[in-house]
C-alpha positions, 0 to 999 in steps of 0.5 A: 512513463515507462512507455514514453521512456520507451518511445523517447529513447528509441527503445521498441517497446513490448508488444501489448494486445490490441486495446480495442478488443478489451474495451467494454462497452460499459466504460473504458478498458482502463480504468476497469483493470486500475479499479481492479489492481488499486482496489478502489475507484481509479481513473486513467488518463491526460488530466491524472499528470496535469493535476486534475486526478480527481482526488478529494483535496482537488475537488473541495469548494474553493470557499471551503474551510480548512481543518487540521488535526490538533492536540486531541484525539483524532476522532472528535471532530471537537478537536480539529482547529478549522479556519478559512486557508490550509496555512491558517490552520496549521499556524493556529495548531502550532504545526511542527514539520516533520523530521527523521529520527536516528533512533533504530528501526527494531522489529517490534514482535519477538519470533515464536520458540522452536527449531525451525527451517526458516524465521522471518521478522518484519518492521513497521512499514509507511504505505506513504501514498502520492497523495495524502489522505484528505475529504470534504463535505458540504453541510448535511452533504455526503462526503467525498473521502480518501478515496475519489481516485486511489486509495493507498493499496487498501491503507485509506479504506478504513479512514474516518476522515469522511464521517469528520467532513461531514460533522465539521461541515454540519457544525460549521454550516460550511463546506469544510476540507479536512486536511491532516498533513503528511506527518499526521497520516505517519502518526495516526494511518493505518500500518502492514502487520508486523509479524515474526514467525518460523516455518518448517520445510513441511508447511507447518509453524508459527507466525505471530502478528500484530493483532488485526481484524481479519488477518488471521484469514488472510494468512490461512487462505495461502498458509493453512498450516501456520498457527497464527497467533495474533499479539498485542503490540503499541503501535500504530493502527494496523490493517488487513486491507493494506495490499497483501498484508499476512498472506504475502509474509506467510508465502517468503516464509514458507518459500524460506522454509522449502514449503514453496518452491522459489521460482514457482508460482505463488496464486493469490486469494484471487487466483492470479498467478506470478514468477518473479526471478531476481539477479544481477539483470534485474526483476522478471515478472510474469502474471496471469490475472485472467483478460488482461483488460487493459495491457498497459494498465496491468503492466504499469501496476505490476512494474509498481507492484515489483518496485514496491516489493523491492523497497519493502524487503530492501530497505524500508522501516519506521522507527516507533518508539515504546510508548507507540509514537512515530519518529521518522515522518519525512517521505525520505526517511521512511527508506523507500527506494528511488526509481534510480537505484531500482533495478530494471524490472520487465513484467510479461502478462501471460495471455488467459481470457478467464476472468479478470482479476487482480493481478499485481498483489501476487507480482507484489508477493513474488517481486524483490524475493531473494533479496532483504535488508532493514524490514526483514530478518529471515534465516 
């Protein structure tokens, strides 16, 4: 959108390396680096913005039933009520549109004891994709899940909705499409950590995060002298896989702290590397990910990357209550910030030929550093 932008307004566009040269031979250069910077199978092209991007609501057969979640738990296929169009289904769950609370937003973890050169406190957050999680199968079929084209930058990877299709398409005898709502993904998906820690200007400290598989290794991989310490917290479910979740909390810690220096590069798990330098002009980014593959590509999910970090540090939270429930279950009220009030952001891909990695999870980590709101409680 940005090059059209560009091209519409006059405005000489940022030189990008000749797109035949990185076009391999088994498949287009675009959709590599997509798959490489989403995690998941993505698609590039014309018929994404005409509403044929292959996602899994787009593709059910059109005789499909339809199943929304109803009063019992998530995982008993027994308790979706199925029926032959998406608004029967709803109308016989009782569905209730979702709304925003003006209950507070409180980070949910308390920070470690100590005296230290820096602190940092964290709230829930929303990953609020596009597109909504949703799968369909046909009767002793393999299903087709969340993640068709995209998968929410790790936060469908874990879904269980697949192995639901393919149990209510097998009870039923019919292709059936389950398709939670926008307010039950709130509810019941997969959420970043929390965390709360303290860091020393030496590397050292704690970081106390909300218990989660494989976290732990995530954070020792870009921090191994933080004790991490993993806590029981209600709430929704959580997910290492959520895109840089612990590693890109414990770098703003440690670059807080004076572990890291701001300005320098951070290097992430993968190996990439990003700058990103916040002011009154706006967000420079820089990557070096390895063959770029697909320029545009790249630039576009690393200007995505920075805007997702900007709105997460700035301005988003949930309000979740004790008991662990959700409140605020409209995309407005999860506090992501508008492409009208982000600053300008510019990305330059460094040129390397080493091999391609992704590269956007460490724009995500350096971008919109320096700047904190709702989410964060640094010190």
């Amino acid at each position: 959108m940005l090059d059209a932008w560009e091209v519409a307004v006059g405005i000489a566009p940022i030189p990008v390396s000749n797109q035949s040269e990185w076009a391999p031979p088994d498949g287009k250069a675009s959709d590599r680096r997509a798959t490489l910077e989403g995690r998941s199978l993505q698609t590039v092209g014309p018929e994404v913005p005409l509403g044929r991007g292959g996602f899994a609501a787009d593709t059910a057969p059109l005789d499909a039933l339809v199943a929304v979640p109803g009063d019992g738990p998530l995982d008993d296929p027994g308790s979706w009520v199925v029926a032959d169009t998406l608004a029967e289904a709803r109308r016989a769950a009782g569905k209730v549109q979702g709304r925003r609370t003006t209950a507070e937003v409180v980070p949910p973890i308390d920070l470690p004891d100590g005296d230290w050169d820096a602190v940092l406190r964290t709230v829930w957050v929303e990953p609020a994709p596009l597109e909504t999680d949703a799968a369909w199968c046909l009767p002793a079929g393999e299903p087709v899940g969340p993640l068709a084209n995209g998968g929410a930058f790790g936060a469908k990877v874990d879904s269980s909705l697949p192995a639901l299709a393919r149990a209510l398409a097998d009870a039923h005898g019919s292709p059936v499409l389950v398709a939670p709502s926008r307010e039950d993904i709130v509810r019941f998906g997969v959420k970043r950590p929390p965390v709360a820690g303290g860091a020393s200007a030496d590397g050292t400290g704690v970081l106390r995060v909300a218990r989660t598989p494989g976290i732990a290794e995530a954070v020792v991989a870009v921090a191994p002298g933080l004790d991490v310490v993993e806590v029981e917290v209600v709430g929704p479910p959580t997910s290492a896989a959520v895109r840089a979740a612990g590693w890109a909390e414990a770098v703003v810690l440690l670059t807080g702290a004076g572990a890291l220096i701001s300005g320098q590069p951070v290097v992430s798990p993968d190996g990439a590397e990003a700058t990103a330098i916040v002011d009154d002009d706006g967000i420079r980014v820089t990557v070096r990910c390895g063959d770029p593959i697909d320029e545009v590509v790249l630039r576009s999910y690393c200007i995505g990357a920075a805007h997702m970090a900007w709105s997460w540090i700035t301005a988003e939270g949930l309000s979740v209550d004790a008991t662990g429930t959700v409140h605020d279950l409209t995309v407005r009220s999860f506090g992501i910030v508008r492409a009208t009030e982000t600053p300008p952001i510019t990305v330059e891909v460094l040129a390397d030929s080493g091999r391609s990695v992704n590269g956007s999870d460490a724009v995500f980590c350096r971008g919109g550093r320096g700047h904190v709101g709702p989410s964060w409680e640094p010190s």
